[in-house]
Every structure is written in C-alpha cells, then in structure tokens.
Backbone bond lengths (Angstrom), bond angles and torsions (degrees), N, CA, C in turn:
res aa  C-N    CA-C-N  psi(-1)  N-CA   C-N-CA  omega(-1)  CA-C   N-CA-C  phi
1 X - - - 1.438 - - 1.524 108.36 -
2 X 1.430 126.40 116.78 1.088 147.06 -179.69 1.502 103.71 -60.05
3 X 1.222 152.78 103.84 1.588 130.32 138.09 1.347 130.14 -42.99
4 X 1.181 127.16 -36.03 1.769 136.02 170.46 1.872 93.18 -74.35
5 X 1.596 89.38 110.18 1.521 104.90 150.06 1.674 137.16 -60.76
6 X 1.064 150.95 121.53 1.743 141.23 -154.86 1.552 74.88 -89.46
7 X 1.224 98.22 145.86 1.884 145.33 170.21 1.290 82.01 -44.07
8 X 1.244 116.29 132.27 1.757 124.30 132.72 1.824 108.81 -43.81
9 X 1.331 89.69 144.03 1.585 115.43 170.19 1.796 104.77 -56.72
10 X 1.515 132.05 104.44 0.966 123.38 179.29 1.794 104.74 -39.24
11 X 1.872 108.21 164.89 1.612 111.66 175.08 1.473 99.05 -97.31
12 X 0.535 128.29 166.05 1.966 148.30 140.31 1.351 114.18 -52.09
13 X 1.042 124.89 84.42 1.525 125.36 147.00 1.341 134.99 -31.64
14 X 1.664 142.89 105.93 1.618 127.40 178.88 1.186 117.98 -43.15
15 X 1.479 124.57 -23.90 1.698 117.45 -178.00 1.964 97.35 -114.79
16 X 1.174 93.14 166.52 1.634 112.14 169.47 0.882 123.47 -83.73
17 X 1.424 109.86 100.31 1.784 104.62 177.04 1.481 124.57 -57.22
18 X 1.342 93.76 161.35 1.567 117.43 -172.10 1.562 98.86 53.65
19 X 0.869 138.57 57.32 1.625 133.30 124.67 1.516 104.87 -148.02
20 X 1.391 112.64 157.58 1.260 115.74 -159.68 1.714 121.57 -66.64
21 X 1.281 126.25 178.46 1.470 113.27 -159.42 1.362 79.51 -123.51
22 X 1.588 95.28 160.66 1.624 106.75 -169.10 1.771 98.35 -133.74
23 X 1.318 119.38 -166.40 1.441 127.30 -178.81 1.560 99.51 -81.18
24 X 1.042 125.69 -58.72 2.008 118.95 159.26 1.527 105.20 -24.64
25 X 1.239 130.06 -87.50 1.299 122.34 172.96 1.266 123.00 -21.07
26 X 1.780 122.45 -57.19 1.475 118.60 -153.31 1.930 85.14 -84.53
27 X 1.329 137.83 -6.26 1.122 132.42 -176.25 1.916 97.16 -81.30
28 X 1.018 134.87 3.82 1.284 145.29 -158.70 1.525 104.76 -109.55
29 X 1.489 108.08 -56.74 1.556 115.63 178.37 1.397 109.96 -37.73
30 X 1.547 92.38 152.23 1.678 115.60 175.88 1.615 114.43 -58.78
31 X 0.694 133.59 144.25 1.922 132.05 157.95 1.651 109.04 -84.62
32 X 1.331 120.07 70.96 1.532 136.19 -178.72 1.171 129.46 -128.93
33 X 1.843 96.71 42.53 1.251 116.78 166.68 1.816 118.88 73.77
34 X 1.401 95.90 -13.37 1.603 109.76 173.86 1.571 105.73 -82.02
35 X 1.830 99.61 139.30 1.667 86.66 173.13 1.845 109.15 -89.83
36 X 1.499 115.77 139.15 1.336 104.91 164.89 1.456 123.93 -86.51
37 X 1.145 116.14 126.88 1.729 107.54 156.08 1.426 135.23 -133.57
38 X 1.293 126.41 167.31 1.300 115.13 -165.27 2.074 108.94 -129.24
39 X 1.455 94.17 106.14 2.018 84.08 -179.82 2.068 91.66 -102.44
40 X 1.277 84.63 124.15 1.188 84.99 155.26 1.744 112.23 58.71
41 X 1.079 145.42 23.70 1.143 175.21 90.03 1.394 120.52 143.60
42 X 1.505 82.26 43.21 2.167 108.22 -177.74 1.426 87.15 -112.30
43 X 1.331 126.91 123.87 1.602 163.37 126.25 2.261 88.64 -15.24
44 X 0.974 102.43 110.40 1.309 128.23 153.85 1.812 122.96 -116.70
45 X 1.770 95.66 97.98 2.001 90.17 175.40 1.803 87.89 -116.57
46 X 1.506 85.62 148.24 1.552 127.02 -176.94 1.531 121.65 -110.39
47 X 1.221 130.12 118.59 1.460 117.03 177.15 1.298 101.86 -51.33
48 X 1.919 117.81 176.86 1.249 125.25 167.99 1.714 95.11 -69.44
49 X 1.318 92.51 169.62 1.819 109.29 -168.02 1.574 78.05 -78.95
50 X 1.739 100.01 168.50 1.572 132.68 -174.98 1.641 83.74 -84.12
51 X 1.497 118.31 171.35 1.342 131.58 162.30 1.623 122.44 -75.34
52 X 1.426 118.34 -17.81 1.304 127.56 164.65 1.606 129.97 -74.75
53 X 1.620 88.12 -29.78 1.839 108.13 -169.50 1.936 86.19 -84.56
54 X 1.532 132.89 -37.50 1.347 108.50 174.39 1.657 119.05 -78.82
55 X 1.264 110.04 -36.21 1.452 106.84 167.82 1.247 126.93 -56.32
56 X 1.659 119.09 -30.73 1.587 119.70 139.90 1.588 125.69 -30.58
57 X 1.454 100.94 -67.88 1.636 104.36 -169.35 1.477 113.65 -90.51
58 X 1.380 119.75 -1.18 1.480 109.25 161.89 1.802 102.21 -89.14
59 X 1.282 125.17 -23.62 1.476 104.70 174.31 1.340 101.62 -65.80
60 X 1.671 120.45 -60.10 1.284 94.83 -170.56 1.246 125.00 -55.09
61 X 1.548 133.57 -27.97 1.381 151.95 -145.69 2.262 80.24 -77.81
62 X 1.396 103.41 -38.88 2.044 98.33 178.29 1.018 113.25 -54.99
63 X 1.586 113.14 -55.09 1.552 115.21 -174.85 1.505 122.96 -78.80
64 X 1.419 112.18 -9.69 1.330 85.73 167.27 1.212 110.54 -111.02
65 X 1.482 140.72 4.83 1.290 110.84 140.03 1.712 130.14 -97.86
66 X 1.233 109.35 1.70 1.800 88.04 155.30 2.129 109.77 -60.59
67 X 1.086 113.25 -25.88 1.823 114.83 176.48 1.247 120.91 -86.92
68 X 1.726 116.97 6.59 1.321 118.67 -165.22 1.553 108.46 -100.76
69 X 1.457 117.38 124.85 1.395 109.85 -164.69 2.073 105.70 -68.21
70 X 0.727 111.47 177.76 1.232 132.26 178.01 1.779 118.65 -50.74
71 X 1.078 101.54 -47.10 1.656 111.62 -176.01 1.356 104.82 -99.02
72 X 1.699 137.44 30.47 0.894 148.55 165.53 1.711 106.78 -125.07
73 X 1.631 104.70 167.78 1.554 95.37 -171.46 2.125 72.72 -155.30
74 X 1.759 98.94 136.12 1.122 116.42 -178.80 1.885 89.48 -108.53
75 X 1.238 113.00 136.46 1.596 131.43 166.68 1.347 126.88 -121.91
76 X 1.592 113.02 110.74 1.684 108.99 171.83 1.519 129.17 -75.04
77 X 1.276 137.07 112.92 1.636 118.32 -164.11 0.883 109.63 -50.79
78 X 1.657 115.52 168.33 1.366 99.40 7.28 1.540 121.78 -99.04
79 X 1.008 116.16 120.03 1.763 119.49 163.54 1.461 101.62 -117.48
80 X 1.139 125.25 142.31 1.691 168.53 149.05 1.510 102.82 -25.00
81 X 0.750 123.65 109.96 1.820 119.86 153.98 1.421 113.59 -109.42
82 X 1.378 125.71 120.21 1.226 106.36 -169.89 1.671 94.73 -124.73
83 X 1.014 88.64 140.98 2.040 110.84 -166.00 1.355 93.86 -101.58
84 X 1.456 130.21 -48.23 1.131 142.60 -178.68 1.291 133.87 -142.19
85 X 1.455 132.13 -157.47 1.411 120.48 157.18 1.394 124.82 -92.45
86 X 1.527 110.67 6.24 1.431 127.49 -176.85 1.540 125.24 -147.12
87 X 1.995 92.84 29.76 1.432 97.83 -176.95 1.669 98.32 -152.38
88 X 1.269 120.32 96.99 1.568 109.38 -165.25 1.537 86.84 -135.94
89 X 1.677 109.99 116.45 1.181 114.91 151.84 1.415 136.98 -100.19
90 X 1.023 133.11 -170.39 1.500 141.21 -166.79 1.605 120.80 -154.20
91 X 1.818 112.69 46.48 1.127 92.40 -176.36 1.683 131.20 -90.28
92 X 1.512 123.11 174.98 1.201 119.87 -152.57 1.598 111.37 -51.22
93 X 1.003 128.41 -41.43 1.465 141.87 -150.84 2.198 98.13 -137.86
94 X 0.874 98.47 117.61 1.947 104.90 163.13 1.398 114.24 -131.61
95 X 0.924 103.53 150.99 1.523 121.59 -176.75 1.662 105.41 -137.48
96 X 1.917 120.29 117.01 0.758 130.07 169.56 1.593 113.15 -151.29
97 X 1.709 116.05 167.74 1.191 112.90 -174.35 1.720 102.98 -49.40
98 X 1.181 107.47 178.67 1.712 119.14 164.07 1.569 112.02 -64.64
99 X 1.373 104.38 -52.40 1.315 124.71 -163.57 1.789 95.80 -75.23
100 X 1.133 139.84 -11.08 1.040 121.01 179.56 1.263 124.58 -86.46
101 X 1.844 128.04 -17.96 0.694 163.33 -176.48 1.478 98.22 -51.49
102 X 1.374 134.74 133.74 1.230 122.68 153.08 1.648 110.44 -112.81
103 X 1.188 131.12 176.30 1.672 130.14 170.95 1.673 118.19 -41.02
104 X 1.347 103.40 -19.21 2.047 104.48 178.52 1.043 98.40 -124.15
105 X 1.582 138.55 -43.31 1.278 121.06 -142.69 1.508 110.21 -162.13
106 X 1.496 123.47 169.70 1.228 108.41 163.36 1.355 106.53 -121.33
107 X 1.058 116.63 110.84 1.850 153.75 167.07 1.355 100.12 -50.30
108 X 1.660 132.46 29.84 1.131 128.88 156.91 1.511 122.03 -146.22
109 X 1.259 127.59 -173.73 1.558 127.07 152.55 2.234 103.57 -86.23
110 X 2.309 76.24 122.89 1.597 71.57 176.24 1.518 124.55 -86.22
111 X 1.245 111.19 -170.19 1.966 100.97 170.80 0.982 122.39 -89.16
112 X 1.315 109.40 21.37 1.841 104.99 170.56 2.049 95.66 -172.37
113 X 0.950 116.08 138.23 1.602 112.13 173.20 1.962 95.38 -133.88
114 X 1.024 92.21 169.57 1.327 93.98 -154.47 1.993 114.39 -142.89
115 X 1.463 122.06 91.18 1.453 101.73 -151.45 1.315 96.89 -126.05
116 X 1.592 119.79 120.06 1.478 108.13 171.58 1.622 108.49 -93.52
117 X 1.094 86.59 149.15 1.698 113.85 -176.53 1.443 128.74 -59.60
118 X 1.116 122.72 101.83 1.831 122.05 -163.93 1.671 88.10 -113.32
119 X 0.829 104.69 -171.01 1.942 112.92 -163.85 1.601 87.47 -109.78
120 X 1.738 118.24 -40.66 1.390 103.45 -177.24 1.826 128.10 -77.83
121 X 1.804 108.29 -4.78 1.156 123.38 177.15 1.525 112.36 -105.56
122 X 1.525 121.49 -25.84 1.276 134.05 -156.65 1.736 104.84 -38.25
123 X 1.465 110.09 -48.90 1.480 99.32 178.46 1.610 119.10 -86.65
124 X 1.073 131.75 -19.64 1.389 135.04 168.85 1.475 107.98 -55.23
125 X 1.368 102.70 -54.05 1.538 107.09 175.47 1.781 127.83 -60.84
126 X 1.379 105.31 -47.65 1.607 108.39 163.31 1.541 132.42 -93.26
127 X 1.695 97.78 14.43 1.626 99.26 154.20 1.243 125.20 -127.54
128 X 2.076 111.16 -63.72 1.453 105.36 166.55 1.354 139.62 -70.93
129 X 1.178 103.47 -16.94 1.479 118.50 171.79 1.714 105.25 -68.38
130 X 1.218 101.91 -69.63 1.477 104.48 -168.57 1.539 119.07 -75.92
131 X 1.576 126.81 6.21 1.367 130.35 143.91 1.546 99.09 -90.45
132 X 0.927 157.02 -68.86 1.736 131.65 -156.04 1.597 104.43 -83.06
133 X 1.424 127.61 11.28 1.555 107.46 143.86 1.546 114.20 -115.62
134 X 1.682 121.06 25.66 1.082 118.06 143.79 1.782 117.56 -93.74
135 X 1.071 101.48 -31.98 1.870 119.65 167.49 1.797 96.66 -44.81
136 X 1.198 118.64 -33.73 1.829 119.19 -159.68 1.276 95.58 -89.72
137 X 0.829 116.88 -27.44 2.054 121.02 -148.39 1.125 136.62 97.39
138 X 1.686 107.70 13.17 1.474 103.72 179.73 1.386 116.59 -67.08
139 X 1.750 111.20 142.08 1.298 127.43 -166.20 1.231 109.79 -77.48
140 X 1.486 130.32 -53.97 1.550 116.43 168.78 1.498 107.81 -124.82
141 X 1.329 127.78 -178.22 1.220 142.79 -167.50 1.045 108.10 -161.81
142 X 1.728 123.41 130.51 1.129 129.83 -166.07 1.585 103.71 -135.73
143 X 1.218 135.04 120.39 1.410 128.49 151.72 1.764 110.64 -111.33
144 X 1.799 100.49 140.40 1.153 118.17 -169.94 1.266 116.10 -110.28
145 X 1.681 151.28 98.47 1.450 145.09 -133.73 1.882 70.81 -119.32
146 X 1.678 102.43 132.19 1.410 103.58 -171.54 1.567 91.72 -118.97
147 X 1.468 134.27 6.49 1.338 129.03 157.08 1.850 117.32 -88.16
148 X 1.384 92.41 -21.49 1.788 85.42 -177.72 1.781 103.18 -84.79
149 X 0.802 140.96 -63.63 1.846 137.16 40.19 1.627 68.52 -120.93
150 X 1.836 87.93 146.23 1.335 101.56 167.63 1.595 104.45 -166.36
151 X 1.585 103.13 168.55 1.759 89.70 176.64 1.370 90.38 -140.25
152 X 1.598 111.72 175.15 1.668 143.82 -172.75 1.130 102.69 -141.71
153 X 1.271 123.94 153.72 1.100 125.23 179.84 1.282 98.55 -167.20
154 X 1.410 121.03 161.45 1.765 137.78 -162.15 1.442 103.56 -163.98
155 X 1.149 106.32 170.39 1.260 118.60 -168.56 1.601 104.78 -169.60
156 X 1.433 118.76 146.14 1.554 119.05 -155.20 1.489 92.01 -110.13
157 X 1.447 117.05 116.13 1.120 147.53 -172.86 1.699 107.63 -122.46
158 X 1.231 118.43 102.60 1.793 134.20 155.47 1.651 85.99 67.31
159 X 1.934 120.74 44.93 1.426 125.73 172.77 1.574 120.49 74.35
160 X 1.185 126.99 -10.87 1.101 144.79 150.97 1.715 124.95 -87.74
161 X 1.551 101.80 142.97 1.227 109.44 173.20 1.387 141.78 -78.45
162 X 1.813 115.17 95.11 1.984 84.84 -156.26 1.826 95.98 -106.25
163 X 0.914 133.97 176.08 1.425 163.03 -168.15 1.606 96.66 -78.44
164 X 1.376 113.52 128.03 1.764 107.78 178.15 1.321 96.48 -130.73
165 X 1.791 126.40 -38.04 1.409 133.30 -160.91 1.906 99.08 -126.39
166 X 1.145 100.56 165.44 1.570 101.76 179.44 1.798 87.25 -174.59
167 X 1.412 129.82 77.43 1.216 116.73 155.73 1.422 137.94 -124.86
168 X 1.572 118.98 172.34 1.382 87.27 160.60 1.796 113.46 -169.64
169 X 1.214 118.69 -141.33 1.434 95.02 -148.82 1.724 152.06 45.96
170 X 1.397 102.55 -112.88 1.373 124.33 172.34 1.734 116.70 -103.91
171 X 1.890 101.51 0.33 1.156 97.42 160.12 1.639 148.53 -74.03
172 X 1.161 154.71 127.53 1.316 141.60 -176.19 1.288 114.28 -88.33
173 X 1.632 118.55 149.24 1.551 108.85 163.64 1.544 98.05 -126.55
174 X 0.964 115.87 150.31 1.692 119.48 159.06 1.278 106.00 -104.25
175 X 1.559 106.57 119.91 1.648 131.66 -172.31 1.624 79.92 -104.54
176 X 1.727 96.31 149.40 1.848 114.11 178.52 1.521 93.90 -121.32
177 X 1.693 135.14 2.31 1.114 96.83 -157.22 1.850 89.67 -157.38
178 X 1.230 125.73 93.39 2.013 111.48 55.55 1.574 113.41 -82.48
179 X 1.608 101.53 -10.40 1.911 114.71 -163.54 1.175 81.91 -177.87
180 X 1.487 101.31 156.02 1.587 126.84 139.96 1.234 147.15 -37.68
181 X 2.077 95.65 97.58 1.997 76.66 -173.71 1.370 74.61 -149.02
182 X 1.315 111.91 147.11 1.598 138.51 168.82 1.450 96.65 -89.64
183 X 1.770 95.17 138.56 1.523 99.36 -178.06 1.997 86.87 -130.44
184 X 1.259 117.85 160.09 1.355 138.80 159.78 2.031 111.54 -120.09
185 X 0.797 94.65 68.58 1.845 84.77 178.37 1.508 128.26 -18.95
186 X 1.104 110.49 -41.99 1.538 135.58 164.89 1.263 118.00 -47.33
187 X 1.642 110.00 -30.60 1.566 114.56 -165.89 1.641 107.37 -101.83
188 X 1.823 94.28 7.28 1.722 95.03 -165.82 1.573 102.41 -114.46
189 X 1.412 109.32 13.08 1.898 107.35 164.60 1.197 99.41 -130.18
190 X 1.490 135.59 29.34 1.284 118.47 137.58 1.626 131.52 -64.19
C-alpha cells in the first residue's frame, strides 16, 4: 500500500497555454459566475462581486441613468469592452452612445466606465485597467471605494488621464462629463 497518492490527470484548459489569450479564447470560458477578462492577452478571473460592491453599483448604476440623456445607454456588467483582440474588459458600470452598442459587446472605449473597488480587484482596477482604457480613449473614469465610501474620478485630457473629482462621504460633486450627474458617495451604500 502506497501512502503517496498519483497526481490527478491534468484538466484541459479552453485557451492554450503559454501563448497569449485572445477574445476566441475568452468566448470558450465557463459561465461560473467568475468574471473573465483579458489585458493585454493575460486571462484575468475575478470572484463574483461581494453583496455591498453590487448594491454600490446598482445605486450608482440609478443615478446615472435617471441623468442619462437619451442618445446614451448606461450598462451594469457584465458587458464586454473590447479594446482589442487581446484586451476585453468588463467594467462595473459603462456608459456609451446607443448606437455603439453592438448585440454582445461594445467594440470600443466607452465615455465613462465605472469600477467599484473590492480588495480582490483594487489594483487591477487603479492601474491596468485604468491605463489601457486611458491608452483607448476612454473619456472619463470613475472608481468607487464602497468601504470609505468615496469616489475619483478623471477625465481624458490632451490623451492622458487627469483628476477632476476626489470625494467622499456626505460629500457631493457635480460631474459634467459624459453629462451631468451629482453623486454623494454616502448615498451609494445605502
């Protein structure tokens, strides 16, 4: 009688290891509640969000479309942003024309993306994420920290990202851009 158990039979992976993963690949992944994404053609999986981090982004996900004009369309993930064929994100909240929208995905950088802050995304979200959808052209960028509660916000100025909002609590800012919407951070973990 052996004490050392033999290895499980490695599984099969949907993509090919050791070369990079593309939008074919992430069309392969399981639907198991994990979000997939792809920077730069490195495989990013995410637990499902906490119950606080969606009650975050569906409040905000209210207010900014009761303020969203008409020829715009606000989306809660997961929807697809695809920058490339080897860079497809999924952040919480997007904001793009109607018309940009296709039947899966939007095949561009939108005018506003929108990411609240979990401890297991916190740096994906305030580095690689938020340099390759300033690299695209996204127009603003928003991260939402739903333990301080607080928000940031940027806006793409001469291709770079500069700082417009920095609040938090019981403070409000009125953001103009993709549009006008007053936010209170405070009012977005009730």
């Amino acid at each position: 009688m052996s004490l050392v158990e033999p290895l499980p039979a490695p599984t099969q992976v949907p993509w090919r290891p050791n070369v990079p993963v593309t939008r074919a690949d992430l069309d392969q992944m399981p639907d198991d509640g994990h979000r997939y994404e792809l920077i730069d053609g490195i495989l990013l999986v995410s637990p499902a969000p906490t119950i606080r981090h969606q009650i975050v982004a569906s409040n905000l996900n209210d207010v900014l479309k009761q303020a969203c004009p008409p020829e715009l369309l606000v989306l809660f993930a997961p929807v697809d942003v695809v920058l490339a064929a080897d860079t497809v994100l999924q952040p919480d909240l997007v904001v793009a024309s109607r018309d940009a929208f296709t039947d899966r995905d939007l095949p561009m950088a939108p005018l506003l993306a929108v990411e609240v802050l979990s401890p297991s995304t916190r740096r994906v979200d305030l580095m690689l994420k938020w340099s390759r959808l300033e690299a695209a052209g996204c127009a603003c960028y928003w991260a939402v920290d739903p333990d301080t509660p607080s928000l940031i916000a940027w806006e793409l100025r001469d291709g770079v990202f500069a700082q417009v909002a920095k609040v938090s609590g019981d403070e409000s800012v009125r953001l103009t851009a993709p549009y006008e919407v007053t936010i209170v951070p405070a009012n977005l973990i009730l």
